[in-house]
C-alpha positions as CSV (number, residue, x, y, z in Angstrom):
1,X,102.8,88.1,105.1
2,X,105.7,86.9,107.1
3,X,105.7,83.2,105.3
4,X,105.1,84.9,101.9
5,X,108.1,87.4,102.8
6,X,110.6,84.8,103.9
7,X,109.7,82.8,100.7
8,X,110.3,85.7,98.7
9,X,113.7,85.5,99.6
10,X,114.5,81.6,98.6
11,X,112.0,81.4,95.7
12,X,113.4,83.1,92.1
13,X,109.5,82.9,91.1
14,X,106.7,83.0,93.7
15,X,103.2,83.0,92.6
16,X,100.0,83.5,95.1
17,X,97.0,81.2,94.1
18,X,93.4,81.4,95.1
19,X,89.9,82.5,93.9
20,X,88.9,85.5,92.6
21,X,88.6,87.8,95.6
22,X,90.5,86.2,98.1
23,X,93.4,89.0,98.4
24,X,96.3,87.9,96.5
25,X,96.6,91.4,94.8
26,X,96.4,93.2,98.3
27,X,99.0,91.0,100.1
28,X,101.4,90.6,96.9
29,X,101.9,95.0,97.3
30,X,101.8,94.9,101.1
31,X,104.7,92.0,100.7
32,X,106.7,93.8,97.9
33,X,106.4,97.0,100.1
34,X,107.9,95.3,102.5
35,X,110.7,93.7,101.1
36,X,111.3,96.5,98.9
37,X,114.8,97.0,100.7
38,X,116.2,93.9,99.8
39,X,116.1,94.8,96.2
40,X,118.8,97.6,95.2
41,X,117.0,98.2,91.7
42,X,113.8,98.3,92.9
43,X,110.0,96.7,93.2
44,X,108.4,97.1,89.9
45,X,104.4,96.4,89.3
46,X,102.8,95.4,86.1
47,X,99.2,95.1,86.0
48,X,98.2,92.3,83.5
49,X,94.5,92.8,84.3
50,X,93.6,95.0,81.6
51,X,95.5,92.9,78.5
52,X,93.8,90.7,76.4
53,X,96.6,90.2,73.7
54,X,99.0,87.7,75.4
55,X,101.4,89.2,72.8
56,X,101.5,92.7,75.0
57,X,102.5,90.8,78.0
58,X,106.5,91.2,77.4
59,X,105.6,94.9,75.9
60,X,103.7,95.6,79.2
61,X,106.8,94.8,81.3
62,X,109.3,96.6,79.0
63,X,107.4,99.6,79.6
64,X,106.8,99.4,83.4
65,X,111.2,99.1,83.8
66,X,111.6,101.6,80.9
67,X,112.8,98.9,78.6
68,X,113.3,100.2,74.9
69,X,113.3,97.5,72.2
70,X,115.8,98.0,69.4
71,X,115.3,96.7,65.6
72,X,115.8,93.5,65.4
73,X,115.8,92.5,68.8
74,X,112.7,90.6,70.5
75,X,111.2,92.5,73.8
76,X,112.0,89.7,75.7
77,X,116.1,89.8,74.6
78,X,115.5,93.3,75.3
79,X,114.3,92.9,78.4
80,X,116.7,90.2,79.6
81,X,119.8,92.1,78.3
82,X,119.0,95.0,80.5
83,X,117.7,93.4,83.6
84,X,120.7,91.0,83.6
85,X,122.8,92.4,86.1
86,X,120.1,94.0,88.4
87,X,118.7,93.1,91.5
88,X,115.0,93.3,91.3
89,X,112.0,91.9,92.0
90,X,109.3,92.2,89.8
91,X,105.1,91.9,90.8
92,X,102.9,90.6,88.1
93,X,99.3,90.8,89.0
94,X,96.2,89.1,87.3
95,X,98.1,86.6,85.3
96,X,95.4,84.3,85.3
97,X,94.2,84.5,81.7
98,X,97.6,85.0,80.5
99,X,99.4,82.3,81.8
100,X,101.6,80.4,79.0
101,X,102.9,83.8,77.5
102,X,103.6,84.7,81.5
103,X,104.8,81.7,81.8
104,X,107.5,82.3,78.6
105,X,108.4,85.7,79.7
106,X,109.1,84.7,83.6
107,X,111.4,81.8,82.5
108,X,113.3,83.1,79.9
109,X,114.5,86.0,82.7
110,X,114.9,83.7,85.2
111,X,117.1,82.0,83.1
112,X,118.7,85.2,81.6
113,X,118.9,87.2,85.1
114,X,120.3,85.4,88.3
115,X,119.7,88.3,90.4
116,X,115.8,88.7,89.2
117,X,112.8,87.8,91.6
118,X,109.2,87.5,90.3
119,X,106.4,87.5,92.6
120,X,103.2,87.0,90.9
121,X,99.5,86.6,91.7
122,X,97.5,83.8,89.2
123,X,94.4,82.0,89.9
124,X,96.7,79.0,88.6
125,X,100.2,78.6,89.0
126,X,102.1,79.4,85.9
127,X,103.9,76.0,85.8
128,X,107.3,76.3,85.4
129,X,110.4,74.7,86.9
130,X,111.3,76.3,90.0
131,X,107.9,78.0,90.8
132,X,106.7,78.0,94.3
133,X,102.7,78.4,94.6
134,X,101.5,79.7,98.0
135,X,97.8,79.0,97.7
136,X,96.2,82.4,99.9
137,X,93.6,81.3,102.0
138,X,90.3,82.9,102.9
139,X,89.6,84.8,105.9
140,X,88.2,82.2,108.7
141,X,85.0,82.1,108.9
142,X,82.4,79.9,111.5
143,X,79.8,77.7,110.6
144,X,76.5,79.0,111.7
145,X,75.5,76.0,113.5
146,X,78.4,75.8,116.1
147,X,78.8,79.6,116.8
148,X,80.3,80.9,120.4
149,X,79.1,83.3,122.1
150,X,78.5,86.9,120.4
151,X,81.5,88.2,122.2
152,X,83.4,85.9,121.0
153,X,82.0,86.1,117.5
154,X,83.3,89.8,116.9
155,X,86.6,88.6,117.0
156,X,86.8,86.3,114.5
157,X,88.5,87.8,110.9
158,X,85.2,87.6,108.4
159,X,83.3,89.0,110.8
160,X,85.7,91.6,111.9
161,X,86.5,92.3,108.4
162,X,82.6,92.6,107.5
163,X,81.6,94.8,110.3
164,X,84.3,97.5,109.3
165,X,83.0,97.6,105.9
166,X,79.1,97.6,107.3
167,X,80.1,100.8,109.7
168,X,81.8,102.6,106.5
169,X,78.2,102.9,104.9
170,X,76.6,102.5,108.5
171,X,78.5,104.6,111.6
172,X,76.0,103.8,113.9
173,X,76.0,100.0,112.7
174,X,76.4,98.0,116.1
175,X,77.4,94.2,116.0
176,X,74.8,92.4,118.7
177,X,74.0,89.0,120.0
178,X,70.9,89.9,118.1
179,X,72.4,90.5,114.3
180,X,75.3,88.8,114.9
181,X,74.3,85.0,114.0
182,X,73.0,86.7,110.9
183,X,76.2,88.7,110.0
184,X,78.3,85.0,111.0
185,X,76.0,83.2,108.3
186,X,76.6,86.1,105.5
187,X,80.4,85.1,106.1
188,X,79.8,81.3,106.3
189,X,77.7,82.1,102.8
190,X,80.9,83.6,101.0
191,X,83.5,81.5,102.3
192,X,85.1,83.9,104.0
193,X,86.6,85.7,100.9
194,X,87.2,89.0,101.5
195,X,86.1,90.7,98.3
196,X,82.6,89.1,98.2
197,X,82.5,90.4,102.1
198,X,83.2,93.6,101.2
199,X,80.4,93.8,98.5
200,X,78.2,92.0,100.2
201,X,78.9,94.7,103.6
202,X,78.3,97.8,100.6
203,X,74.6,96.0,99.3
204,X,73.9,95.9,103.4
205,X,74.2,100.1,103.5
206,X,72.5,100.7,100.7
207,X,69.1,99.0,101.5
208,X,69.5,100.3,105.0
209,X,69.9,103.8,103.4
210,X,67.0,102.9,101.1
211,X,64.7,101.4,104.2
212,X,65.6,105.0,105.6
213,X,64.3,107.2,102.5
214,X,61.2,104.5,102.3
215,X,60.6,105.4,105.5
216,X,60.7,109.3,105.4
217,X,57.9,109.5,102.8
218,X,54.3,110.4,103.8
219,X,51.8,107.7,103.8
220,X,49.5,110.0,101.7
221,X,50.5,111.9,98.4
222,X,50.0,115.3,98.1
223,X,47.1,116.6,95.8
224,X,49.6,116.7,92.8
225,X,50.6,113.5,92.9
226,X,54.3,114.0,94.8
């Protein structure tokens, strides 16, 4: 957070990169919340995730800052003409499959709107001039075959970050030097990303809470079949 925040403040566009999963959406708002301060006309979100036109794109962000397009005026003139003497940054999320009509939009207000900052998170970097990527890495992870001791182990982020998961479906879930080379090879498995850990920590309580309901029936039906 404190690299991407400084960064935010020399880069006009900054885009987080990295596979699906691996946080950019989660640490592009904790950033903007962050730096919201430096940014007298605010921190605006649009969430691309949902479009499949890339023609919406501009229309998405006019709507988010309240933009209204006039007759014979493109959104993105629109958009330019009022964001040209503001001081904002502006968040674009899940650009990914959008990425040339993102990449339109962002540089034609860079170029209209000195005082406009976009931080966006992309699988890919848009590719423009001036665009800094900041690739966001996994959570570390250790290899199953050179583990430390279990004390140790609980301390590490994947595993740290699997556990708290595991004891949301599980409270009395207890990391041991039993389960815990298992738990460190789930999070060697999936590469430490933290979306996959966090699925893979939900699947764990729900066979556990289906091993518990297998376990409560009686080993003989009752006359009627229940």
């Amino acid at each position: 957070m404190a690299d991407v925040q400084a960064r935010v403040g020399v880069a006009r566009l900054l885009t987080l990169t990295g596979v699906g999963g691996c946080g950019k959406t989660r640490l592009a708002l904790e950033v903007a919340r962050a730096v919201r301060n430096r940014f007298p006309d605010g921190v605006w979100l649009v969430e691309l995730g949902p479009l499949a036109d890339p023609v919406l794109v501009p229309h998405s962000v006019a709507a988010v800052v309240g933009v209204r397009e006039k007759a014979g005026q493109s959104t993105v003139d629109a958009l330019a003409t009022r964001l040209r003497a503001r001081r904002l940054l502006l968040v674009l999320d899940n650009c990914e499959h959008l990425l040339d009509a993102c990449a339109r939009l962002v540089d034609g207000l860079l170029r209209a709107c000195p005082d406009v900052r976009v931080l966006a998170a992309s699988r890919e970097a848009l590719g423009i001039i001036g665009e800094v990527a900041w690739r966001v890495p996994s959570l570390s992870f250790l290899e199953p075959q050179h583990l430390p001791p279990w004390t140790e182990l609980q301390h590490n982020p994947a595993v740290q970050l699997f556990v708290e998961r595991v004891l949301a479906a599980q409270p009395h879930f207890v990391l041991t030097e039993r389960n815990a080379p298992k738990v460190a090879h789930v999070c060697a498995r999936l590469d430490g990303i933290p979306l996959a850990l966090e699925l893979a920590a939900a699947r764990s309580g729900s066979a556990e809470r289906r091993r518990a309901r297998d376990s409560a029936r009686p080993a003989f039906p009752d006359t009627d079949g229940r």
